[in-house]
PDB file of the backbone (N, CA, C, O) and the ligand in Angstrom, with CONECT records:
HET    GSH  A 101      20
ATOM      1  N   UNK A   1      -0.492  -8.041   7.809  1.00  0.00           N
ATOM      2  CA  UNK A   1      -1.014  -6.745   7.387  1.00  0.00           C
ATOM      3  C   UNK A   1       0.098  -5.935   6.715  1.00  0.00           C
ATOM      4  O   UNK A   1       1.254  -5.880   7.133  1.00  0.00           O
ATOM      5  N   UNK A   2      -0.381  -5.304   5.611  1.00  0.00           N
ATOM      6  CA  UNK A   2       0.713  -4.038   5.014  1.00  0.00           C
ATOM      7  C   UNK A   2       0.901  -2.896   5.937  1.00  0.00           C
ATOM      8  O   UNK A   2       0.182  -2.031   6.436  1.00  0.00           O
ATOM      9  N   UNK A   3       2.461  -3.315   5.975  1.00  0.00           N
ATOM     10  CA  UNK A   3       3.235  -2.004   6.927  1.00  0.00           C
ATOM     11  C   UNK A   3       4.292  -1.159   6.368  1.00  0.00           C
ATOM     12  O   UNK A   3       5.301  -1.439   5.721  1.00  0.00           O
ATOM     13  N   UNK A   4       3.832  -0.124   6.758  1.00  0.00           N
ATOM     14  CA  UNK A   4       4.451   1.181   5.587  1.00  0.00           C
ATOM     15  C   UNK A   4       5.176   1.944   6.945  1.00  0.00           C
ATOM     16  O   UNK A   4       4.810   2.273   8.073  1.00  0.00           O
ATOM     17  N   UNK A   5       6.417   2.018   6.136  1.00  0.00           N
ATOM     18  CA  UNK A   5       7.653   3.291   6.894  1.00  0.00           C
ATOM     19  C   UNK A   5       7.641   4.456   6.496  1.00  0.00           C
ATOM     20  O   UNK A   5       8.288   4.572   5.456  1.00  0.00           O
ATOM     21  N   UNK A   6       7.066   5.649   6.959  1.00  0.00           N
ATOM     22  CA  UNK A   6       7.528   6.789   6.350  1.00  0.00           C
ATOM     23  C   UNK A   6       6.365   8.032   6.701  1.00  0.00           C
ATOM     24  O   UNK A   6       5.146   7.872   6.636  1.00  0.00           O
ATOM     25  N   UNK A   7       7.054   9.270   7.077  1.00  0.00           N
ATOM     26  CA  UNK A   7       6.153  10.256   7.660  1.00  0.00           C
ATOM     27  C   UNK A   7       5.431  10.552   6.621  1.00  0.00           C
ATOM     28  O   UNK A   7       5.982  10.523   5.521  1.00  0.00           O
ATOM     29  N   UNK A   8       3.816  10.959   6.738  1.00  0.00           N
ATOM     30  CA  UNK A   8       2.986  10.834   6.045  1.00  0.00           C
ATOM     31  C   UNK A   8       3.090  12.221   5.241  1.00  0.00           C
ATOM     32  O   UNK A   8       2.310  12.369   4.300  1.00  0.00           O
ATOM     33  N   UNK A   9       4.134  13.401   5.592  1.00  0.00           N
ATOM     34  CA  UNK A   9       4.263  14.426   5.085  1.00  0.00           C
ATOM     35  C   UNK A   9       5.492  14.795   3.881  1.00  0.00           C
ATOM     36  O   UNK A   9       5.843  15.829   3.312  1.00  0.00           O
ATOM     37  N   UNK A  10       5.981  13.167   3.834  1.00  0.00           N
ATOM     38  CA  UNK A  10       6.852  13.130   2.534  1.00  0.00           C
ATOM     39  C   UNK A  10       6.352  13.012   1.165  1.00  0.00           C
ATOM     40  O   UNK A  10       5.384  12.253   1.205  1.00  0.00           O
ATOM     41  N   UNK A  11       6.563  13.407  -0.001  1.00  0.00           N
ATOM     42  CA  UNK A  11       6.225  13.504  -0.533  1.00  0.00           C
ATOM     43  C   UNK A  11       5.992  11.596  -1.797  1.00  0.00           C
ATOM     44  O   UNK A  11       5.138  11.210  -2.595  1.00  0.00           O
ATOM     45  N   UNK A  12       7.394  10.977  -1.218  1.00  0.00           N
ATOM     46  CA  UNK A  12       7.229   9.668  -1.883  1.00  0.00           C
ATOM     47  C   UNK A  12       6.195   8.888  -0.447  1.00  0.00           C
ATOM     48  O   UNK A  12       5.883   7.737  -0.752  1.00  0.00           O
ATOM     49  N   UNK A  13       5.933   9.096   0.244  1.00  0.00           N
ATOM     50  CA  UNK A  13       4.744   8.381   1.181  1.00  0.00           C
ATOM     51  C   UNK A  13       3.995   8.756   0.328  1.00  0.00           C
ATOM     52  O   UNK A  13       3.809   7.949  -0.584  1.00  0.00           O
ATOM     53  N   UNK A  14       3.194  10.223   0.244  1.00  0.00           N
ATOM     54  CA  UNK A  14       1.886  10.891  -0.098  1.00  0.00           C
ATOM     55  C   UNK A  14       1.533   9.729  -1.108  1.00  0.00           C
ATOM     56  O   UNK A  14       0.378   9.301  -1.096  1.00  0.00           O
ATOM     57  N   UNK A  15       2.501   9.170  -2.021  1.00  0.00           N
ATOM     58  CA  UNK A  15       2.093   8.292  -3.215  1.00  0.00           C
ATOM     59  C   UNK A  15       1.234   7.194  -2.726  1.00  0.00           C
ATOM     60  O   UNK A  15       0.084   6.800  -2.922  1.00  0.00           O
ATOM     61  N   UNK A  16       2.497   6.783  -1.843  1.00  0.00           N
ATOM     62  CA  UNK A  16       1.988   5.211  -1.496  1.00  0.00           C
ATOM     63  C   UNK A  16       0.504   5.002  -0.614  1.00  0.00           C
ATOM     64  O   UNK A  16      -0.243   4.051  -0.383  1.00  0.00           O
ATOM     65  N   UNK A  17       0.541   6.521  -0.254  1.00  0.00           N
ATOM     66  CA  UNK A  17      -0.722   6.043   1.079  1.00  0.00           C
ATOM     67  C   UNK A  17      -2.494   6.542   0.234  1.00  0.00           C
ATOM     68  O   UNK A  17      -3.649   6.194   0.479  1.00  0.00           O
ATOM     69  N   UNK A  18      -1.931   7.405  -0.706  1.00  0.00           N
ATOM     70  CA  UNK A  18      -2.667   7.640  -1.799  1.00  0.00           C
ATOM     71  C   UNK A  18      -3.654   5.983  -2.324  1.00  0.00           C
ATOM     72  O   UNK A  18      -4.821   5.634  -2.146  1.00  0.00           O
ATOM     73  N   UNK A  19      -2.600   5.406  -2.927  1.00  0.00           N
ATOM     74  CA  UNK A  19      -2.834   3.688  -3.777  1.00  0.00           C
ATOM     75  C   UNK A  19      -3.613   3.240  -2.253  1.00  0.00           C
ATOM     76  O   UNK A  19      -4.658   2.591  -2.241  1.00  0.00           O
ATOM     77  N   UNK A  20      -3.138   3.555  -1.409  1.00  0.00           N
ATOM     78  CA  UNK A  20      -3.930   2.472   0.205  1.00  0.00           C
ATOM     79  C   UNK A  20      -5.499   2.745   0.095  1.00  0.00           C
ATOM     80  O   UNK A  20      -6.485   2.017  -0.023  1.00  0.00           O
ATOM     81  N   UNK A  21      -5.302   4.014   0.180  1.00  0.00           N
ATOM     82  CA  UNK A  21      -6.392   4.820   0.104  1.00  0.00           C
ATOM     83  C   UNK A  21      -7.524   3.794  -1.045  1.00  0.00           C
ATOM     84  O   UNK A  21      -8.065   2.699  -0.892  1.00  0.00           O
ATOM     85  N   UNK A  22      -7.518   4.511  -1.864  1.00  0.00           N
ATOM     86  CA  UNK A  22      -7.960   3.896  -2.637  1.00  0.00           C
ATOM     87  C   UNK A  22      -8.565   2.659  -2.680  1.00  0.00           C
ATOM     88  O   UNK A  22      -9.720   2.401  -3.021  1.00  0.00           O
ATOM     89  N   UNK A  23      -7.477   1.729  -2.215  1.00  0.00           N
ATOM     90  CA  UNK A  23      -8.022   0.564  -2.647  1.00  0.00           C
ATOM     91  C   UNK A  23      -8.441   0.005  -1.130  1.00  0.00           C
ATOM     92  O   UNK A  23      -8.715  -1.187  -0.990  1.00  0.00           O
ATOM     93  N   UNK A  24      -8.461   0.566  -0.447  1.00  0.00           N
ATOM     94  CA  UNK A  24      -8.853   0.181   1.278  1.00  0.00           C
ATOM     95  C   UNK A  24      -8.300  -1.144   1.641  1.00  0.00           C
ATOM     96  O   UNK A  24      -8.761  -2.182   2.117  1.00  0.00           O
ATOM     97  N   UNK A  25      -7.141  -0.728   1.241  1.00  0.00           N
ATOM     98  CA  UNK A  25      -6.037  -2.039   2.000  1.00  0.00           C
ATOM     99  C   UNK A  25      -5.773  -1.522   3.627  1.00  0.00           C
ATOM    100  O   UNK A  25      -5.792  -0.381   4.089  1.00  0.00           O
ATOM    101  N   UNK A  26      -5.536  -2.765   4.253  1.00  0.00           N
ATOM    102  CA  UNK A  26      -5.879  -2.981   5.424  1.00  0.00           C
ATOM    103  C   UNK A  26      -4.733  -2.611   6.059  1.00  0.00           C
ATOM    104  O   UNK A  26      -4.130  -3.673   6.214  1.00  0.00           O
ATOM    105  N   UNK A  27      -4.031  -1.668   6.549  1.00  0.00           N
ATOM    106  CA  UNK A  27      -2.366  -1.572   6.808  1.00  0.00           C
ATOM    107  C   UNK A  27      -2.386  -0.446   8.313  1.00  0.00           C
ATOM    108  O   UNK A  27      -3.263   0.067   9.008  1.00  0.00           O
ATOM    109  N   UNK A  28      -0.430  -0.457   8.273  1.00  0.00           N
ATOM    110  CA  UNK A  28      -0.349   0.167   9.680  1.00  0.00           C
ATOM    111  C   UNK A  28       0.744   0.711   8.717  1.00  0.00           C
ATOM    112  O   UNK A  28       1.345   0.140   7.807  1.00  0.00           O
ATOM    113  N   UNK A  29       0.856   2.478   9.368  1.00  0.00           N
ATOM    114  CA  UNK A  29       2.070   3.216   9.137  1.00  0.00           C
ATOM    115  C   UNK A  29       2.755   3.340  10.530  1.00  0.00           C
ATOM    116  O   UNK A  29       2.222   3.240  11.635  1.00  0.00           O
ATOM    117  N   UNK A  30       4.719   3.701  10.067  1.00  0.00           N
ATOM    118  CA  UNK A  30       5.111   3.712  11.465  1.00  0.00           C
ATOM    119  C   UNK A  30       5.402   5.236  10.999  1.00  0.00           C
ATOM    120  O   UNK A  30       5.472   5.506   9.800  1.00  0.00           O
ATOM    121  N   UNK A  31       5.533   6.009  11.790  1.00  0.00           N
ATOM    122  CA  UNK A  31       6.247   7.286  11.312  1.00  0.00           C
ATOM    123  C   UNK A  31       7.839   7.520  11.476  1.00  0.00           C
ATOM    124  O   UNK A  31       8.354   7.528  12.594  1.00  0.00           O
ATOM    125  N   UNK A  32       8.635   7.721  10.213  1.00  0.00           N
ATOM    126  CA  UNK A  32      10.033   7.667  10.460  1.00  0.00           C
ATOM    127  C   UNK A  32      10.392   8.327   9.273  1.00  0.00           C
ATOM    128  O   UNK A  32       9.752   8.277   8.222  1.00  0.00           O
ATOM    129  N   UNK A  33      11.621   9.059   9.504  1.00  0.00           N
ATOM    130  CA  UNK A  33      12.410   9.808   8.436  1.00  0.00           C
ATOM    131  C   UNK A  33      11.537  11.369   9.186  1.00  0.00           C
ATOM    132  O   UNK A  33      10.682  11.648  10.027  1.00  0.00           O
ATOM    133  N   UNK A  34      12.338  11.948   8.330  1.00  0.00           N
ATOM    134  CA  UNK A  34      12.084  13.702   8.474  1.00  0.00           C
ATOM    135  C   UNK A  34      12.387  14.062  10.153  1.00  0.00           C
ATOM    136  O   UNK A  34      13.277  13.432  10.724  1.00  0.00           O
ATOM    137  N   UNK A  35      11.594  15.108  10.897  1.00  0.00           N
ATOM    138  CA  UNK A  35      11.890  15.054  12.529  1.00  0.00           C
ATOM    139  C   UNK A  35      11.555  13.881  13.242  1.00  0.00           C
ATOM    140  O   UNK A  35      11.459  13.902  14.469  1.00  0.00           O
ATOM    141  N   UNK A  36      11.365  12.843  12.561  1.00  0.00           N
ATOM    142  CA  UNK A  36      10.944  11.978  13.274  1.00  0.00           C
ATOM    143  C   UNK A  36      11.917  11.152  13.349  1.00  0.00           C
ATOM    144  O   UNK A  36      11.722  10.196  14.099  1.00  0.00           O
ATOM    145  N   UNK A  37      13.389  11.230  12.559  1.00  0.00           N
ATOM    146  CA  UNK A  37      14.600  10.069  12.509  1.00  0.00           C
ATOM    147  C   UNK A  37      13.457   8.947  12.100  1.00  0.00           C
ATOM    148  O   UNK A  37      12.383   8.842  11.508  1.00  0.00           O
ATOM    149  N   UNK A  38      14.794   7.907  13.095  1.00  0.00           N
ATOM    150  CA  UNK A  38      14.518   6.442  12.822  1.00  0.00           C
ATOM    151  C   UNK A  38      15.263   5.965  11.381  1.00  0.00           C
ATOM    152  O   UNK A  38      14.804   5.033  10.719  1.00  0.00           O
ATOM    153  N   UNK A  39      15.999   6.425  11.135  1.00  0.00           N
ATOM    154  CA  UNK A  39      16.302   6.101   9.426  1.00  0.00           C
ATOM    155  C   UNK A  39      17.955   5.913   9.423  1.00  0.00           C
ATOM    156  O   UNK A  39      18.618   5.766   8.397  1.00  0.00           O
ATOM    157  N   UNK A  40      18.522   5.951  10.867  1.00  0.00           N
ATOM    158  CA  UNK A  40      20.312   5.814  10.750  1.00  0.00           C
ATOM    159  C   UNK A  40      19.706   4.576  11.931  1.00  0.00           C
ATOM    160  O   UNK A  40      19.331   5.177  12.938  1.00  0.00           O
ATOM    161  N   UNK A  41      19.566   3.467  12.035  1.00  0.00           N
ATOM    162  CA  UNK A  41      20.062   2.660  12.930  1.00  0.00           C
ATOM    163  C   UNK A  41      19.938   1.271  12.591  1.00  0.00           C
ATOM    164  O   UNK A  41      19.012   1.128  11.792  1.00  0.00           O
ATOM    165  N   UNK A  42      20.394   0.404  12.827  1.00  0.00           N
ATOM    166  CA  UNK A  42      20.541  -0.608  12.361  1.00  0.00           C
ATOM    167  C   UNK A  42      19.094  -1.429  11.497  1.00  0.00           C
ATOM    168  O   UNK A  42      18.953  -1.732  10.312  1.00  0.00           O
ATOM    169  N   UNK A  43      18.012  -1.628  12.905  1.00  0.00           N
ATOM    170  CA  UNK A  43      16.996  -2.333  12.697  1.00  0.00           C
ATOM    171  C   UNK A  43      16.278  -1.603  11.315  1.00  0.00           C
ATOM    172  O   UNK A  43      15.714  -2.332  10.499  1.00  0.00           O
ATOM    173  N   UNK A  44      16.328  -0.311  11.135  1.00  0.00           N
ATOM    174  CA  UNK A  44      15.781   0.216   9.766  1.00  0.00           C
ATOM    175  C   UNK A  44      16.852  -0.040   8.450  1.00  0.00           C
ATOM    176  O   UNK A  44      16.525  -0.068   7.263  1.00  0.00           O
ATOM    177  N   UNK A  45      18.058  -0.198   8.944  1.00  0.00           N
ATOM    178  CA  UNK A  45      18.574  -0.597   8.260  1.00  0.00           C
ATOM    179  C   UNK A  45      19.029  -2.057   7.217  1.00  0.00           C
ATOM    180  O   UNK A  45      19.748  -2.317   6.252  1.00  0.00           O
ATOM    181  N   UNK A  46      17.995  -2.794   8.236  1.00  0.00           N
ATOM    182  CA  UNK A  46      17.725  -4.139   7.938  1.00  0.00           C
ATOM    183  C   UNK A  46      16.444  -4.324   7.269  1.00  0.00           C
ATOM    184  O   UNK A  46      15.992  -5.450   7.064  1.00  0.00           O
ATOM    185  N   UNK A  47      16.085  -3.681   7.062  1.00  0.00           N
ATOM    186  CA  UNK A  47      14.551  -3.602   6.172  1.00  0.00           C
ATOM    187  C   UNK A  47      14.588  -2.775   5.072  1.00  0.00           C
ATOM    188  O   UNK A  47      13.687  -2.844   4.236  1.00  0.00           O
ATOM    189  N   UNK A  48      15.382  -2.106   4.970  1.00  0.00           N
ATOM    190  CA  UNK A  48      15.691  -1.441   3.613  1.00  0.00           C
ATOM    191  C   UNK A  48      17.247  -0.189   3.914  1.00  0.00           C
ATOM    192  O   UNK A  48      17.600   0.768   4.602  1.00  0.00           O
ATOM    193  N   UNK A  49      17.688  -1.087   2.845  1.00  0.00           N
ATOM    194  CA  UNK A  49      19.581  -0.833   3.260  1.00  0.00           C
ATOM    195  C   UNK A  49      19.739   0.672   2.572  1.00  0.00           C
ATOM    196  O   UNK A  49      20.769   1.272   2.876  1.00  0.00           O
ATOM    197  N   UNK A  50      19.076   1.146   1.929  1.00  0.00           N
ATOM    198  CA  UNK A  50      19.013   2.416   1.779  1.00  0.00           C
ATOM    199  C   UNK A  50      18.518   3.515   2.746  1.00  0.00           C
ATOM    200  O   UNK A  50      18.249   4.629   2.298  1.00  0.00           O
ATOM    201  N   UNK A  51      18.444   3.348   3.515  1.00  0.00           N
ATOM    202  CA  UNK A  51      17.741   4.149   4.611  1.00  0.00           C
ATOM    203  C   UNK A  51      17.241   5.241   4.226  1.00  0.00           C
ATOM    204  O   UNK A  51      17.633   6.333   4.636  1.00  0.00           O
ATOM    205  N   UNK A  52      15.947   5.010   3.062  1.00  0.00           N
ATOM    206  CA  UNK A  52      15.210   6.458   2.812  1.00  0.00           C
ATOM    207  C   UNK A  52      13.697   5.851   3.059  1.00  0.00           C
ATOM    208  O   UNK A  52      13.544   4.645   3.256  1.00  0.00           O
ATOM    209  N   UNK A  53      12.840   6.565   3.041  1.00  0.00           N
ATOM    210  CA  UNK A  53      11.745   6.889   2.939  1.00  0.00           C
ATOM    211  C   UNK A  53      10.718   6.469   1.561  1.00  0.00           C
ATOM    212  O   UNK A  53      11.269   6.740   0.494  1.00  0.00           O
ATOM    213  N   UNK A  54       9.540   5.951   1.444  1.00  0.00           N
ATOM    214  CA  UNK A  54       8.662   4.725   2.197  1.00  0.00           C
ATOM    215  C   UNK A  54       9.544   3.363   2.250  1.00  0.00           C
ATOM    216  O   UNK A  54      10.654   3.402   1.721  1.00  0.00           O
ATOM    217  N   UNK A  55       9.224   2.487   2.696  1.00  0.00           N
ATOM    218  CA  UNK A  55       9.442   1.318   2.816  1.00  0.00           C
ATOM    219  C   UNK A  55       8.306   0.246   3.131  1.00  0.00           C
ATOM    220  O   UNK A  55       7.778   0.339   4.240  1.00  0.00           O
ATOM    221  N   UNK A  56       7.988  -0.495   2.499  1.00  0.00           N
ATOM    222  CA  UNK A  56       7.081  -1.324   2.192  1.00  0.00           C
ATOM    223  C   UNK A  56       6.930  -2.643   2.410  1.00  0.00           C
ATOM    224  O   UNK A  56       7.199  -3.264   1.382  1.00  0.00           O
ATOM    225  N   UNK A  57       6.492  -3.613   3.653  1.00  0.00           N
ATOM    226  CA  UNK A  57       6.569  -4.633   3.546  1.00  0.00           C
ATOM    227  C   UNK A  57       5.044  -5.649   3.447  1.00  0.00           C
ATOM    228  O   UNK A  57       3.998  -5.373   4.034  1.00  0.00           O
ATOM    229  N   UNK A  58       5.206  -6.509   2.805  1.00  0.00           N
ATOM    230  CA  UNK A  58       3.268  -7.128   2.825  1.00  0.00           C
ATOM    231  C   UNK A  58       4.610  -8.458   2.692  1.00  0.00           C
ATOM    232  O   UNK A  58       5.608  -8.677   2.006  1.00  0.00           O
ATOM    233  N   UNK A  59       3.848  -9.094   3.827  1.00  0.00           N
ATOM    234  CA  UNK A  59       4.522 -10.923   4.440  1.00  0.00           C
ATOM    235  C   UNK A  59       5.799 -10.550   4.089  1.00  0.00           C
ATOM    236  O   UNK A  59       6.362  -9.506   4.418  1.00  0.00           O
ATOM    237  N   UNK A  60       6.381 -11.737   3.186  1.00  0.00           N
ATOM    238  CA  UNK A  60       7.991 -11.819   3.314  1.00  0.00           C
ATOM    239  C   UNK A  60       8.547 -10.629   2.170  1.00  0.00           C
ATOM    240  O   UNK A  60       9.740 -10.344   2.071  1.00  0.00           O
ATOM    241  N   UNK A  61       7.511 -10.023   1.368  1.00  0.00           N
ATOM    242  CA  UNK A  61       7.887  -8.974   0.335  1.00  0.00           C
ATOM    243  C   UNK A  61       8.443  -7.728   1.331  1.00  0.00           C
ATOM    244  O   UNK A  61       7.962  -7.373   2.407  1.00  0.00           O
ATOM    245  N   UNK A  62       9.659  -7.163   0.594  1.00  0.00           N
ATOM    246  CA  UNK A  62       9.864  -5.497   1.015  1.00  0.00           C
ATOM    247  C   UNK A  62      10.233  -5.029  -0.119  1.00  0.00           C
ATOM    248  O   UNK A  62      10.873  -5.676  -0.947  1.00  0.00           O
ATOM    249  N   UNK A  63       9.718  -3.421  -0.299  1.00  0.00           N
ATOM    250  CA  UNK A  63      10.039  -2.535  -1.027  1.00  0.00           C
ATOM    251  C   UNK A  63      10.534  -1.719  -0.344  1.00  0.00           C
ATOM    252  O   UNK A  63      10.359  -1.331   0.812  1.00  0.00           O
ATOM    253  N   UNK A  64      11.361  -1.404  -1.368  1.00  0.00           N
ATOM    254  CA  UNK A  64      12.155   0.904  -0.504  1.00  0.00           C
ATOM    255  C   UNK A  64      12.435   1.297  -1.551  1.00  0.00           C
ATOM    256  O   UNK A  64      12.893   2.432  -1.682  1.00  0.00           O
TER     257      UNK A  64
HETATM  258  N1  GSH A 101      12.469   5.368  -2.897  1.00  0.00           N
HETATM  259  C1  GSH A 101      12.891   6.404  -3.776  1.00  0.00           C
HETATM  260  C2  GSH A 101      13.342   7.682  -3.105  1.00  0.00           C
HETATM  261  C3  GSH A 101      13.161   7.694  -1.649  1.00  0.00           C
HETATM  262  C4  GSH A 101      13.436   9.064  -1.075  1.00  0.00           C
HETATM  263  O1  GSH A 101      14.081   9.908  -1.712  1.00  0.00           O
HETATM  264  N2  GSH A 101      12.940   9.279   0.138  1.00  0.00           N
HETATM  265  C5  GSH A 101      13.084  10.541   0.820  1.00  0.00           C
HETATM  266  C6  GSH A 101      11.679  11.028   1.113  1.00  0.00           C
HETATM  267  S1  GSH A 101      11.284  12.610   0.728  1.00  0.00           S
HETATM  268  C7  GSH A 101      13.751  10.297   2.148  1.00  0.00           C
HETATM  269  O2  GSH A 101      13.775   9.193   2.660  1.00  0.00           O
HETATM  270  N3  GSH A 101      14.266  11.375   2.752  1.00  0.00           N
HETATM  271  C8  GSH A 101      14.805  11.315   4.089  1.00  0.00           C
HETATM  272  C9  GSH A 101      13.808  11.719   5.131  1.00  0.00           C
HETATM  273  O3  GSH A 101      12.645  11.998   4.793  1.00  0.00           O
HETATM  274  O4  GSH A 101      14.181  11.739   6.301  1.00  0.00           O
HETATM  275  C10 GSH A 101      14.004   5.919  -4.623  1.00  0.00           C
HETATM  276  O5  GSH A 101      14.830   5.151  -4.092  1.00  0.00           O
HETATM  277  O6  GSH A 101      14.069   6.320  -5.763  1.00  0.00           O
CONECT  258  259
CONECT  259  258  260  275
CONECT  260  259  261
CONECT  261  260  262
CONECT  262  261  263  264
CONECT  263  262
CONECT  264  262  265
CONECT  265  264  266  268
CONECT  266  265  267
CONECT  267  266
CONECT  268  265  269  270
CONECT  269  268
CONECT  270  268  271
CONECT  271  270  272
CONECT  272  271  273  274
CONECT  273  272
CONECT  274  272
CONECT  275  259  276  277
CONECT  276  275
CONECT  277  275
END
């Protein structure tokens, strides 16, 4: 399933969850970045070495 990183009140999420929307892809958000941290520690850091906000993975693909 498509799994998306990023509090739904950022403004580069709003994009991505927008396109979900839409096309009623089947996915899970985690909430992270803004008061929510999660964006300085390793394991996020291993999924996208930039540690910002969305991050995108569908199977072995990732985006950030
Ligand atoms: N993915 C974009 C930008 C990502 C970005 O700027 N994300 C902001 C979201 S507003 C972020 O992660 N901010 C830290 C936070 O929300 O905690 C890029 O690399 O050009």
């Amino acid at each position: 399933m498509l799994q998306i990183w990023g509090r739904k009140n950022s403004n580069q999420v709003i994009h991505v969850m927008w396109a979900i929307g839409e096309l009623k892809i089947e996915h899970i958000r985690y909430n992270v970045g803004g008061s929510f941290g999660g964006l300085q520690n390793d394991d996020y850091k291993n999924i996208n070495p930039n540690m910002l906000i969305p991050t995108i993975k569908d199977g072995k693909l990732i985006s950030g």
